[in-house]
C-alpha positions in Angstrom: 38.7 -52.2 -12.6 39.1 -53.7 -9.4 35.7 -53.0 -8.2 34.3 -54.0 -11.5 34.6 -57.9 -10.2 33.4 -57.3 -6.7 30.0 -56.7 -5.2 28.7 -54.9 -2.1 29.0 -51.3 -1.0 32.0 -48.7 -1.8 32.7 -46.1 0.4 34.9 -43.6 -1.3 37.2 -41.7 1.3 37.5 -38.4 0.3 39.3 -36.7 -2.5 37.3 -38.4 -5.1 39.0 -36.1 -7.9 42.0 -34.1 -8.1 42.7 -31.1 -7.8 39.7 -28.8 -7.1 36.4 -31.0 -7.0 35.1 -29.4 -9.8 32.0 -30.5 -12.0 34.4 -31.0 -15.2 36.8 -33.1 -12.9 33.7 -35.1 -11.7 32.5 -35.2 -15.7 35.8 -36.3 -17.3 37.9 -38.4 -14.3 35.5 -40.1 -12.1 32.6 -40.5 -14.0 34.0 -43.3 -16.2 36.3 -44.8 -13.7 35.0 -45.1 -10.2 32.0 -43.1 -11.5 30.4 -46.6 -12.8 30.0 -48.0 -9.6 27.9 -45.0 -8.7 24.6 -46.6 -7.6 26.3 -48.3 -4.7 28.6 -45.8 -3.4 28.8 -43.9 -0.2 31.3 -41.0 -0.2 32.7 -38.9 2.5 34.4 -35.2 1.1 38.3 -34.8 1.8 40.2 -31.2 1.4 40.0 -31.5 -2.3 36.2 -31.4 -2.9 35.8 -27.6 -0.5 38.4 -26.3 -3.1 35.2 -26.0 -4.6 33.1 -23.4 -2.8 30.5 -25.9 -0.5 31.6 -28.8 -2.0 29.3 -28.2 -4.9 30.5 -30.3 -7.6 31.0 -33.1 -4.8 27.0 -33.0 -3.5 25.6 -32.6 -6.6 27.4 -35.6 -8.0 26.7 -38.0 -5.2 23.0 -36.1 -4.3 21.2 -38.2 -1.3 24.2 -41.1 -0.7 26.2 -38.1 0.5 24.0 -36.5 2.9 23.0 -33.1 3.7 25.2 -30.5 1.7 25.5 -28.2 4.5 26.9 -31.0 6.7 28.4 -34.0 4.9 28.1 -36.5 7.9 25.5 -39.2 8.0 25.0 -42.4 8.8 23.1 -45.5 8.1 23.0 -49.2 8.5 24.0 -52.3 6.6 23.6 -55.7 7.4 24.0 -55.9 10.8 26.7 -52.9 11.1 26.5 -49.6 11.6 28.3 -47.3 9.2 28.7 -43.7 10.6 30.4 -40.8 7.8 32.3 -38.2 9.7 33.3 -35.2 8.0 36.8 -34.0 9.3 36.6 -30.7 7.0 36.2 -28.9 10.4 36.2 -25.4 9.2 33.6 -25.9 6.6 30.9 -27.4 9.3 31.2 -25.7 12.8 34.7 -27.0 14.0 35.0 -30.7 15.8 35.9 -29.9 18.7 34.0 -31.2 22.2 30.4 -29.9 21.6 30.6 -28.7 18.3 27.3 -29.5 16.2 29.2 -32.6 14.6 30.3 -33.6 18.0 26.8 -33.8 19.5 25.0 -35.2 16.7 28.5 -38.1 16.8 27.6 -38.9 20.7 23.5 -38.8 19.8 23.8 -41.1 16.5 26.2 -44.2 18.9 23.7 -43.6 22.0 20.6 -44.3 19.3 22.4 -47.2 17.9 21.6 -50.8 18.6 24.3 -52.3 16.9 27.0 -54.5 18.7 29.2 -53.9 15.4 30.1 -50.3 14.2 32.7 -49.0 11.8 33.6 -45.2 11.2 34.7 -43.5 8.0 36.4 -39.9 7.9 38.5 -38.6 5.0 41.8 -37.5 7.9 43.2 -40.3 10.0 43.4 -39.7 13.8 47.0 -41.9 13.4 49.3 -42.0 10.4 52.8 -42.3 9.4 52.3 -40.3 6.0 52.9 -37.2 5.4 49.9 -35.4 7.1 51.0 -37.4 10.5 48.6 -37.7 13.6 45.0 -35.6 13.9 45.2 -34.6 17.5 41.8 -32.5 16.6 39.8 -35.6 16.2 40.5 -36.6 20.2 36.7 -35.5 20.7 35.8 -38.3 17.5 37.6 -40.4 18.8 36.6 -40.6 22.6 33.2 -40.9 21.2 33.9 -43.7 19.0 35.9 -45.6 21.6 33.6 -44.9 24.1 30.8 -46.6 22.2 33.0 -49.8 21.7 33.1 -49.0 17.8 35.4 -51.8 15.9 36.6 -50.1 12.8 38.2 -46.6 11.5 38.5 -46.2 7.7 40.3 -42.6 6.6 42.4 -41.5 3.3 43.8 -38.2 2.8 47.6 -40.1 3.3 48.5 -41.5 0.0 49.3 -44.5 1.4 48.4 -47.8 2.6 48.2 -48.4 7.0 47.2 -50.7 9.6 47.2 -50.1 13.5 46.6 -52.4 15.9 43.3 -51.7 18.1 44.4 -48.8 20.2 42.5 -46.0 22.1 41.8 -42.2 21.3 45.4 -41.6 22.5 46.9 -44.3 20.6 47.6 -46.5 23.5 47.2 -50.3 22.3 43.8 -52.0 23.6 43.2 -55.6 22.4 39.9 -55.6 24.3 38.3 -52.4 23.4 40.2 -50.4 20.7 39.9 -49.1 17.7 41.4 -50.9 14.4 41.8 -48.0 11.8 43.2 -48.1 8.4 44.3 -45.9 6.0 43.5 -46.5 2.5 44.8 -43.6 0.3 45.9 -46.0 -2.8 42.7 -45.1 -4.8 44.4 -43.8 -7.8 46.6 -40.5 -7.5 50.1 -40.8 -7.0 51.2 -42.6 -3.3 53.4 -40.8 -1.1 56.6 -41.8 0.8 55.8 -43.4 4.2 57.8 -41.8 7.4 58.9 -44.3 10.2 55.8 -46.5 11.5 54.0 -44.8 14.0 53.8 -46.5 17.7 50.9 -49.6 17.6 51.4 -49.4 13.1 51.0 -53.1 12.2 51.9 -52.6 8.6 52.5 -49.8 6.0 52.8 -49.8 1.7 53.6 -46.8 -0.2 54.5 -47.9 -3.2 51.3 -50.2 -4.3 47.6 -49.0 -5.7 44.8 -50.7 -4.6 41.2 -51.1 -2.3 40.6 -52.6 0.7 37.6 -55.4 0.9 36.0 -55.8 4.2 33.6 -58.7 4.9 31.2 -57.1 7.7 29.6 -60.3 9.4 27.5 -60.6 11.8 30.0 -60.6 15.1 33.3 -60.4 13.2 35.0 -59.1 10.4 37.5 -59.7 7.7 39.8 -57.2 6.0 41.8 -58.1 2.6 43.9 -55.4 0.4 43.7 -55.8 -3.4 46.3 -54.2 -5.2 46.0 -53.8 -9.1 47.2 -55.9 -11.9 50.7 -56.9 -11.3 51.3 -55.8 -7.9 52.0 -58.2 -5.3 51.4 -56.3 -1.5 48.6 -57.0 0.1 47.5 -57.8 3.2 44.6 -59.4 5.1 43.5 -60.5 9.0 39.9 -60.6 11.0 39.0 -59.2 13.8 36.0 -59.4 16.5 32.9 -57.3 17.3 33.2 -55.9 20.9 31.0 -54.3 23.4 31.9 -50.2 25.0 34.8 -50.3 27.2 33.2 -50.7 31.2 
């Protein structure tokens, strides 16, 4: 409902039904919810969608704006940002480790990018204070992504709400260079108890559903959380497109 009065481009992070990503699921839960916003959605697949063999149910749904079915990562452009899709189901696409195929194509995708301004979307956060905790297997992403100077990391899988402060692939802070990631897991499932904030964690919610809105200008950017009807959390701040670390 949320989404109803606001225009621009979703990005759905994963887990986009529960609990096996199965065509009914896809039929009778997100097809009349989020499922109306279709037409401008970009999704990335979470855990959830491989409990159904290949993600069937999940490709076939989304077809094109979810990229190849045998890889689930893509990229593409809007406005003057650069959107790259990661797909942190290692074991379903060749691992993610340093020079797996998702690791080179990552590092080929930034170096043919002409963007000053880049934000990254993966279903598992490299940082969280959730449940799941830290991603120590995305290092390799992540020294990519920093070393590209990208501004933004959006993730789920945590059903919760986060914000770091710009920090680098080892979570060490870096106002200059780093990377601002977000988790957004309040999407509609039941939230999830926050642990102790993490080192360089601005802010955390685990009681309150709701979306973040990002305005992507053209050197800077704005974040705002919406939380449903009756809720009052939220929490908003801008931030500034910067070139790779030197």
């Amino acid at each position: 409902m949320l989404l109803d009065d606001l225009a621009g481009t979703i990005v759905a992070l994963g887990d986009t039904v529960y609990p096996d990503g199965t065509a009914a699921e896809y039929r009778e839960c997100y097809g009349p919810s989020w499922g109306r916003h279709l037409d401008r959605t970009r999704p990335i697949p979470g855990n959830h969608e491989y409990r159904t063999a290949g993600a069937k149910a999940y490709f076939e749904r989304f077809g094109a704006a979810a990229g190849d079915p045998t890889t689930g990562y893509y990229s593409f452009d809007l406005g003057s940002w650069h959107v790259i899709a990661l797909n942190t189901e290692c074991g379903q696409v060749g691992g993610c480790g340093e020079g797996s195929p998702q690791e080179r194509w990552l590092r080929a995708d930034l170096a043919a990018s002409d963007h000053l301004c880049t934000v990254v979307v993966m279903h598992t956060p490299r940082f969280s204070s959730g449940g799941h905790g830290d991603a120590p297997w995305l290092v390799p992403f992540w020294n990519a992504l920093y070393a590209s100077g990208v501004e933004i990391a959006l993730s789920g899988h945590d059903h919760d709400y986060e914000r770091f402060a710009p920090q680098d692939p080892m979570g060490d802070p870096d106002d200059l260079t780093g990377i601002r990631q977000f988790v957004v897991g309040t999407g509609g499932i039941g939230l999830n108890p926050l642990g102790p904030l993490s080192p360089n964690s601005e802010t955390g919610n685990d009681t309150t559903h709701g979306i973040l809105e990002l305005k992507l200008r053209r050197e800077t950017f704005e974040w705002r959380f919406v939380p449903v009807a009756g809720a009052t959390f939220t929490d908003s701040g801008s931030g500034a497109c910067h070139p790779a670390p030197s």
